[in-house]
C-alpha positions as CSV (number, residue, x, y, z in Angstrom):
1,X,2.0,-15.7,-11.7
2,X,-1.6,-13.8,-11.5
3,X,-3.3,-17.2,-11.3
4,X,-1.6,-19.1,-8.7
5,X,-1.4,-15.7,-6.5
6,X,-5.1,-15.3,-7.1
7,X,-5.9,-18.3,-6.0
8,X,-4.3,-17.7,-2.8
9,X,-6.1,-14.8,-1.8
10,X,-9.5,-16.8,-2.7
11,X,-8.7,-19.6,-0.7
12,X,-7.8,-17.0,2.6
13,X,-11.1,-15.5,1.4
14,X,-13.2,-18.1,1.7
15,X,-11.5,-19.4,4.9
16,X,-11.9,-15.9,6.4
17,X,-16.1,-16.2,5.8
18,X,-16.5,-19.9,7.2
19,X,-14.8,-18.8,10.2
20,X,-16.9,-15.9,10.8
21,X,-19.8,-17.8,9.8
22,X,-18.9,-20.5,12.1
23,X,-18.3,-18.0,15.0
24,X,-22.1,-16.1,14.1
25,X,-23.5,-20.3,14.8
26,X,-22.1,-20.2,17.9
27,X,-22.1,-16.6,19.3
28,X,-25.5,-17.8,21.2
29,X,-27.0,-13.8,21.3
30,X,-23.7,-12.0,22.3
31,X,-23.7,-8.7,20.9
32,X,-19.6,-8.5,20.5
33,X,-19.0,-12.5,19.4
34,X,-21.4,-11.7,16.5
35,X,-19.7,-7.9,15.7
36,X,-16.4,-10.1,15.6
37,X,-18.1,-12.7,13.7
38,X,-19.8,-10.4,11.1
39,X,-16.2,-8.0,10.9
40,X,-14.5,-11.2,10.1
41,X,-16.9,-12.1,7.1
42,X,-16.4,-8.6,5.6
43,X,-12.6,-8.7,6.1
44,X,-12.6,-12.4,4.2
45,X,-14.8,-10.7,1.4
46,X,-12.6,-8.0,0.9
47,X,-9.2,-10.5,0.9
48,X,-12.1,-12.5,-1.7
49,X,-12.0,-9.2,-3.5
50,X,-8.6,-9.0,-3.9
51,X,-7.8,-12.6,-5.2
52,X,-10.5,-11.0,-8.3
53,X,-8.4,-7.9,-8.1
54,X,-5.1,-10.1,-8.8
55,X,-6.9,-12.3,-11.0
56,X,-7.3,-9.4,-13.3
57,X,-5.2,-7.0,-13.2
58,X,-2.2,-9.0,-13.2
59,X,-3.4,-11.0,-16.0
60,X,-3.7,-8.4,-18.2
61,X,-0.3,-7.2,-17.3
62,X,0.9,-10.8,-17.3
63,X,3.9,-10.0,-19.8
64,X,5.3,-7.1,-18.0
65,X,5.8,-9.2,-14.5
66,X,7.2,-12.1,-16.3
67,X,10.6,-10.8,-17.3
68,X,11.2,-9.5,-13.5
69,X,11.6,-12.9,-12.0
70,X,10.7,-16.4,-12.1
71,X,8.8,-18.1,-8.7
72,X,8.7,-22.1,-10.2
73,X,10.8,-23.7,-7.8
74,X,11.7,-26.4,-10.7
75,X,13.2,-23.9,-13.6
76,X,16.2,-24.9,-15.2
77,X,18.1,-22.4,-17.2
78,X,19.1,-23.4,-20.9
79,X,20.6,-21.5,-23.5
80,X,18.9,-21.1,-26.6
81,X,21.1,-22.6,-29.2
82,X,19.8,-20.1,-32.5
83,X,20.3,-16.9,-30.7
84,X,22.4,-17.7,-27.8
85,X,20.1,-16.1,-24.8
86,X,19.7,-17.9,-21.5
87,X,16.3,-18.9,-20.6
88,X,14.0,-19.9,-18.0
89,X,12.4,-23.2,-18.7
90,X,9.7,-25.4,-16.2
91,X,10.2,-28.8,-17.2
92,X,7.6,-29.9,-14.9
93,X,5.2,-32.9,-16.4
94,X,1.9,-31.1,-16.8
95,X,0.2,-33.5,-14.4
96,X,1.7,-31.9,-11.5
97,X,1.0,-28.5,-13.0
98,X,-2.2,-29.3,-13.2
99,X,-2.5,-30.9,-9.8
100,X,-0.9,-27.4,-7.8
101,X,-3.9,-25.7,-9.8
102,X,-7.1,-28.3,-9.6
103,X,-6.8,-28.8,-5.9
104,X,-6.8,-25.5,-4.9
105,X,-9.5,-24.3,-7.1
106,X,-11.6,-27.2,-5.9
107,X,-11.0,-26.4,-1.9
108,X,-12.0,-22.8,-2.9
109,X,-15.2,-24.2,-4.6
110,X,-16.2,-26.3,-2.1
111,X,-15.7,-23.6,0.7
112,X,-17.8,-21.2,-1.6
113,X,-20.5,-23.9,-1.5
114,X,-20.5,-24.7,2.3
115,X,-20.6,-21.3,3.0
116,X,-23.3,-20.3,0.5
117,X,-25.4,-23.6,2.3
118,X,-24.7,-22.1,5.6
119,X,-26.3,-18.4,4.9
């Protein structure tokens, strides 16, 4: 759950600082374009900051969110037959786990590295 949330908030993030780095290339010397532009950076650092905060903190308390509720779409719910408890179970083929995690980490890294090109 921390991961894939995380991820989320990086990707606003980074979106957040290309805008308001593409708004300080075109502000053309106006004072309040370039106050938006430079208030919009800071906000997307600070939703940056909490995809690290997420990333974390709900990492490390990974195992105490994981028994309120499940967020895979794709769970199926089996009961164990040796003790008898139901159970959540993603039966997902790991390709397509790993798909709905590689392509968001690569957008975020490629935004990073735009916007790090365009400082």
């Amino acid at each position: 759950m921390a991961r894939s949330d995380s991820i989320l908030w990086f990707i606003l993030g980074v979106a957040q600082m290309l805008l308001g780095q593409a708004l300080v290339d075109s502000a053309a010397g106006d004072a309040s374009v370039e106050f938006l532009a430079n208030l919009i950076q800071i906000s997307g650092g600070g939703t940056f900051a909490l995809g690290i905060y997420f990333l974390i903190f709900l990492a490390r308390h990974e195992d105490d969110f994981a028994a309120a509720y499940s967020k895979a779409e794709k769970t199926i719910l089996q009961v164990d037959p040796d003790s008898g408890k139901k159970e959540l179970v993603d039966d997902s083929p790991r390709a397509v786990k790993a798909a709905w995690y590689a392509i968001p980490i690569g957008m975020t890294f490629l935004g990073m590295v735009s916007w790090l090109a365009n400082l």
